[in-house]
N, C-alpha and C positions, 0 to 999 in steps of 0.2 A: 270245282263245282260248289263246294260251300261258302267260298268268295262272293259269289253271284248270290248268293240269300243271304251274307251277310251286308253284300252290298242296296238290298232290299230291304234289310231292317232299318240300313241309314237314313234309305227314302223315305219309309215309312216313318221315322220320328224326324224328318227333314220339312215335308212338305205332304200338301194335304192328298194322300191318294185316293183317284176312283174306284181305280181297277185294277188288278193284278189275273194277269195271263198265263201261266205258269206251261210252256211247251216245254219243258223238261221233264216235269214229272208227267206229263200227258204229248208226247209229239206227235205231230202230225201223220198224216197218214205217207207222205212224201218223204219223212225224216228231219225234218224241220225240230231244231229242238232249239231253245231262248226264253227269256222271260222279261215279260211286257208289264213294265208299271203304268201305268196310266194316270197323272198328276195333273193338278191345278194349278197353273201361277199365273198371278194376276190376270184372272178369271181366263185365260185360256187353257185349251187343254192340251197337256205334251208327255207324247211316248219317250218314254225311255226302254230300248233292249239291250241287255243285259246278258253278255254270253261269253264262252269264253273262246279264244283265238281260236284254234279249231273248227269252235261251231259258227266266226263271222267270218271264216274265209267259207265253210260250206254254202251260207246264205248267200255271199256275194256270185259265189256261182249259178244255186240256186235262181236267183234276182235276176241274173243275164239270161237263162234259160227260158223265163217267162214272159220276160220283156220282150224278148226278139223273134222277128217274126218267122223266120223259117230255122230250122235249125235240121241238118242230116243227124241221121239215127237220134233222133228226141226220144224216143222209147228205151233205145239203150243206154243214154246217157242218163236218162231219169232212172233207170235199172240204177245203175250204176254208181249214180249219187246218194240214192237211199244205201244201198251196201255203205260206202263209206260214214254215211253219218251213223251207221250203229257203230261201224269200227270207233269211231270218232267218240261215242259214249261210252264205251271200252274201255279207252281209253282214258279219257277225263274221269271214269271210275278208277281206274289203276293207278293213275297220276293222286288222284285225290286219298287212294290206300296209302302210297306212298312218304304225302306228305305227309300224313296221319301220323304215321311210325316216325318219323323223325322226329318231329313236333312230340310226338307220345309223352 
């Protein structure tokens, strides 16, 4: 997870940003967790999200969930996805201790 901010400090002395969205330290009510820079090049403007593998295979499910139009048991599956995406920040916590310590 401190990949992901330090891959944010890049943009930030990269390229001129709007906005930063920070659904990590604030996620969604869904479980939804990523960070959104929002950038200017050559006067357009373009998202970048920022997450780590865990959390783009959650969205990519998430993202099929909403898109499509019927889905059997959507209430348990949405249950269900929320559980994993905290497992999933658990996780990316404990990953993140760990690299700590070796790196130490």
């Amino acid at each position: 997870v401190d990949e992901i901010y330090e891959v944010k400090d890049w943009i930030n002395s990269s390229f001129e940003v709007v906005e930063v969205r920070d659904y990590l330290s604030h996620p969604k009510p869904s479980g939804y967790r990523s960070l959104h820079v929002i950038i200017k090049v050559d006067g357009c403007l373009v998202e970048i999200q920022v997450r780590t593998i865990a959390l783009d295979f959650w969205a990519n499910l998430e993202h099929q969930i909403h898109y499509k139009k019927h889905i059997e048991d959507e209430d348990l599956i949405r249950s269900e996805l929320k559980r994993c995406a905290d497992e999933i920040a658990s996780l990316d916590l404990s990953f993140q201790t760990i690299k700590d310590r070796i790196e130490g």
